[in-house]
Every structure is written in structure tokens, then in C-alpha cells.
N, C-alpha and C positions, 0 to 999 in steps of 0.2 A: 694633146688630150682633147676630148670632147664632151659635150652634154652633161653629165655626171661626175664624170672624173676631173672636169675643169673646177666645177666649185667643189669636189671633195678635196684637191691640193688644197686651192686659196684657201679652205676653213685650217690644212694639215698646216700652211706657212704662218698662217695665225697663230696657233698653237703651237709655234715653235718660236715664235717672235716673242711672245708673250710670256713664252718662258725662257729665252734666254735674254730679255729686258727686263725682269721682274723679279727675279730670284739668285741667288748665286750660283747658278747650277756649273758643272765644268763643261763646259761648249763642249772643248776637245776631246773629253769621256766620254760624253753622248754620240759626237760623231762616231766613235769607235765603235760604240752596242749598235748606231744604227745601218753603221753598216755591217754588221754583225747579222744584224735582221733581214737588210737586203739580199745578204749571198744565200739567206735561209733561204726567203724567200723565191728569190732566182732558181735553186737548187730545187726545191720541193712544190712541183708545176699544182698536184693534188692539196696541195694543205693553200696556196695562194685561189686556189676557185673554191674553197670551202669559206676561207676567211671574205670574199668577197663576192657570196652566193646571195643574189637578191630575192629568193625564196626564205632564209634566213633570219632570223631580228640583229638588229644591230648590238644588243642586248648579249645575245648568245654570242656574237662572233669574239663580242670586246672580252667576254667570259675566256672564250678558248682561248683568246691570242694573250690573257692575261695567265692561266693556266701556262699555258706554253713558256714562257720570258720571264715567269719567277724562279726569281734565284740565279735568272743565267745574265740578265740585263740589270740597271737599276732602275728605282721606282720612276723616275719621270719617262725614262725611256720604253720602261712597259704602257706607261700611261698615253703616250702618246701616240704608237701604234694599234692602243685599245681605241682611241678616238678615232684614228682612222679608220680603223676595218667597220667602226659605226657607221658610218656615209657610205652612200653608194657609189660604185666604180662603173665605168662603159664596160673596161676591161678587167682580169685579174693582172693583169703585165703592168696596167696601169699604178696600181697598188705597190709595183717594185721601185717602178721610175720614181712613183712618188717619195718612196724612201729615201733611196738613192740622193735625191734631192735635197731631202732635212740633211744628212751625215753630211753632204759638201758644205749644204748653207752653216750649217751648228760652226763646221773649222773654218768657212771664211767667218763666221760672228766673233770664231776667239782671235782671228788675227784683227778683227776689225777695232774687238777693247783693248786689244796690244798697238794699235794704231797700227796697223802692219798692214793692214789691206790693200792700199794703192802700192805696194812694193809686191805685197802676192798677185795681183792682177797683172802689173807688169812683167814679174817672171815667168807666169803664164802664158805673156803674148811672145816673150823670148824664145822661151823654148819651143813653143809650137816654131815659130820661125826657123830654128837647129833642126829641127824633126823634118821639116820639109825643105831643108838644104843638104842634109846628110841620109844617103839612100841605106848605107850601112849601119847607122843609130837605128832608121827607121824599118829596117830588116830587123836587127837586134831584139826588139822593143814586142813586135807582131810574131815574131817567129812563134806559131801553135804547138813548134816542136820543143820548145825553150820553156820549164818550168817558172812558175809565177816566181818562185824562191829567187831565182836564177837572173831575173827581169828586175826583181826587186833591190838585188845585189850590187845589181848594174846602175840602177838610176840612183842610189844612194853614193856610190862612186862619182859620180856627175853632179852631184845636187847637194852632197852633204860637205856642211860647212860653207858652201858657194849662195844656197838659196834660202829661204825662211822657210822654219817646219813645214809652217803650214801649207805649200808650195809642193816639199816632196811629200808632204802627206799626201794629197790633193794626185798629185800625178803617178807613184806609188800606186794608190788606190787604181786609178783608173787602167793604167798598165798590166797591173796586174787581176783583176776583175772585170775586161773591156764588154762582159753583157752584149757582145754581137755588133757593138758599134767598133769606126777606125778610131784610130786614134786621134787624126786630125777634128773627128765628129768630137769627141770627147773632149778634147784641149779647145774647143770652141764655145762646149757647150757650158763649163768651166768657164771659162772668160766673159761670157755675159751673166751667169749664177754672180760673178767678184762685181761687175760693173752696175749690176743690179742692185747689191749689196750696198755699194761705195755710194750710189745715188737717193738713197732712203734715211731720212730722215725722222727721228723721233719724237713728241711732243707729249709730254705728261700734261694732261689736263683734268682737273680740281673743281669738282663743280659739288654743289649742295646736296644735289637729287640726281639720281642716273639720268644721263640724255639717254632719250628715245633715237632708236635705227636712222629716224632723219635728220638728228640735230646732229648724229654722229657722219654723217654722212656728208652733210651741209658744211661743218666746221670742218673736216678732212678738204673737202673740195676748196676750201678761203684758205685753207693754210698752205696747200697744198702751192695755188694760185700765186699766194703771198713769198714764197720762199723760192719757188722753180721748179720744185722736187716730189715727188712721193713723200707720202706725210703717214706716218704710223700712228694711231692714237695709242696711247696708255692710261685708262680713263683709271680714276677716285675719285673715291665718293670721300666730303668731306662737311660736315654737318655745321662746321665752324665758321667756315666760309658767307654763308646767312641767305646767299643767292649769288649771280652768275656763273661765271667760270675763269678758273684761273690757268693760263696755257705757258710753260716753259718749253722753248729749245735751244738745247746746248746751254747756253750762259742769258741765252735773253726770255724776258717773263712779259708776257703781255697779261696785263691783270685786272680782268672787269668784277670783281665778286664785288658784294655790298660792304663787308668788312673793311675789303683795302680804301674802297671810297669814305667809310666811316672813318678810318683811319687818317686819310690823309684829311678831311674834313676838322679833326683833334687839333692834326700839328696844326694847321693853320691857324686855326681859333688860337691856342699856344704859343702860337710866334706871335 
């Protein structure tokens, strides 16, 4: 993607991180309605260049694509393709990919609070491996004369009970939905979405007052530096705190606020 539609993902992956970090939402359900949206989308060439017509308000688009998804989707996942169709796209195709993209990332997110994820990524690079040793899987699979049903049937035979859900979900979908790419393109493109995933780390950080876009951007960059990895903020606001910020990941808490130093400033007097 270019120009437009590069930072309307990065805001869509935002919005998707943020809600499935934040809230209890069911990954797995969401990925189901979003691709529920994609094959709309995919399907209905007229309704994807209305929803991302730059003549348009963003306003109006979020309006119809909320119209459209009640009742048939749930509410985060109406909410989330309303934020989308807000931003501007280069393309309207762009708009599908990017779907596409939240429903694989939502089912790697649930393998990933299942701890499951470097097992999904791995089966991933397995199978692509079977797929390009076996000419007759990989006939089976492509065949345009072979119903999706029919493909679907087949890979749950191969995969069920053998791989993690989330794994035949993951290639299920793509075999049966291939959107004009190979398969090989698919099972690669899968494989970096899991490895992307696997290398993102998250950091709840606790500060007095909102950080301003540089503080948030400055602290991403130190943490980011500090750890090796991609660093996700998850910011609060927390008025008790009295001043700095307080940052946890995973199990470890690095704590500059005024309180914790008032705090530790007590025991010591104390002891």
C-alpha cells in the first residue's frame, strides 16, 4: 500500500490492538464478522468505491457502513470498519486488504493469549513446506473447478486434530477465499502477519496527565531500543500517580511517578 492507505492500516492496526488489549472482546468472533466484511467487501466492487470515495465525508461513509453491519456483525466490529471507511484509501481494494488483515491478526491475537502463537507460526511454515513438496495437495487446494466447501473439507481432514484452530482457521480461510493471490503468496503472507505478531510487545504505561504525540513517540522509541522489539503503548491516565509515568512489561514495572518515590522515601524513614 501507498500514501493514504499506508497510514489508514497503521491507524486500522491501532484500532485493533487497542481493542483487543483493552477489553475482553472475543478475538476469534471478531475475526469471523471481519471476514465476514472482507468477502462483502471483495464481492460488492460498487459498495467498496462508495465506502472509500474521497469526494465523500468520512462522517457519511462511517454512517452507511454502520447502517449496513447492524445487526449482521457486533458492535466493536461495526465500530471498527466505521473507523476505517473514515481515513482515506489510494485504492478501494485497498480497504479489502486491509480487512483481510485485522480477521488474520484478531485469530493470531487469540492464539497469541492462548500462548499458541509460535506453534501457529510454525505450522504455518510446515505446511507451506507439504504444499510445495506435494504437486497433487497443491492441485487439490487451487483447483477453480473444486468448491470452497469441498477444499474446506479437505483441509480439515489434514489439519483437524493434527494442527491448532487457529492454524486451520488461518489456511481454511485463505484456501477457500484466495482473493486472486497463490497460495504460496497467502501462506507467506500469513507467516510474516504470525512473526510480526510474535515480535510486539506491550507496555501499559501510567502517567498523571496524557503524554503529548512526542512523549508518546520518544518513550516508544527508549522502550522499544531497551527491549529489542516493537513496543505497543497502552497509555492511562491516572491522577494518583502525582507526576511521572509508570511503564509495566509482562512481569517487569519500571516506576518513575512521584508517589512511588514518595513511597519508597516512607519505608525508609520507617525502617
Amino acid at each position: 500500500m501507498n500514501g493514504a492507505s499506508r497510514e489508514a492500516l497503521a491507524a486500522a492496526r491501532e484500532s485493533l490492538d487497542a481493542l483487543t488489549d483493552n477489553t475482553p472482546v472475543d478475538a476469534t468472533k471478531l475475526a469471523d464478522e471481519l471476514a465476514a466484511v472482507t468477502a462483502l467487501l471483495d464481492r460488492e466492487v460498487s459498495l467498496r468505491r462508495v465506502l472509500t470515495d474521497p469526494a465523500q465525508s468520512g462522517e457519511a461513509k462511517a454512517a452507511l457502513a454502520q447502517r449496513l453491519l447492524s445487526g449482521q456483525v457486533g458492535g466493536e466490529t461495526a465500530d471498527l470498519v466505521s473507523g476505517m471507511v473514515r481515513s482515506r484509501w489510494s485504492r478501494s481494494r485497498d480497504l479489502v486488504d486491509a480487512t483481510e488483515e485485522l480477521a488474520n491478526t484478531a485469530d493470531l491475537t487469540a492464539a497469541q493469549k492462548a500462548g499458541a502463537l509460535d506453534g501457529v507460526e510454525d505450522e504455518l511454515f510446515r505446511f507451506g513446506r507439504i504444499v510445495s513438496s506435494s504437486t497433487e495437495l497443491r492441485s487439490a487446494l487451487t483447483d477453480k473447478a473444486a468448491t470452497a466447501t469441498a477444499k474446506g473439507t479437505l483441509l480439515r481432514s489434514l489439519l483437524g486434530g493434527k494442527a491448532h484452530a487457529t492454524t486451520e482457521r488461518l489456511v481454511v480461510r485463505l484456501v477457500t477465499q484466495p482473493r486472486g493471490r497463490s497460495l504460496e503468496a497467502g501462506l507467506e503472507s500469513l507467516s510474516k502477519l504470525a512473526a510480526a505478531r510474535r515480535d510486539r510487545m506491550v507496555a501499559v504505561v501510567t502517567s498523571a496527565v496524557p503524554l503529548s504525540d512526542r512523549q508518546k513517540q520518544r518513550l516508544g522509541a527508549a522502550l522499544a531500543k531497551l527491549y529489542g522489539r516493537e513496543m505497543h503503548l497502552n497509555l492511562d491516565v491516572d491522577p494518583s500517580v502525582l507526576g511521572g509515568i509508570s511503564v509495566r512489561v509482562g512481569d517487569e514495572v519500571i516506576d518513575g511517578t512521584v508517589a512511588e518515590r514518595l513511597g519508597e522515601a516512607t519505608r525508609r524513614l520507617a525502617g
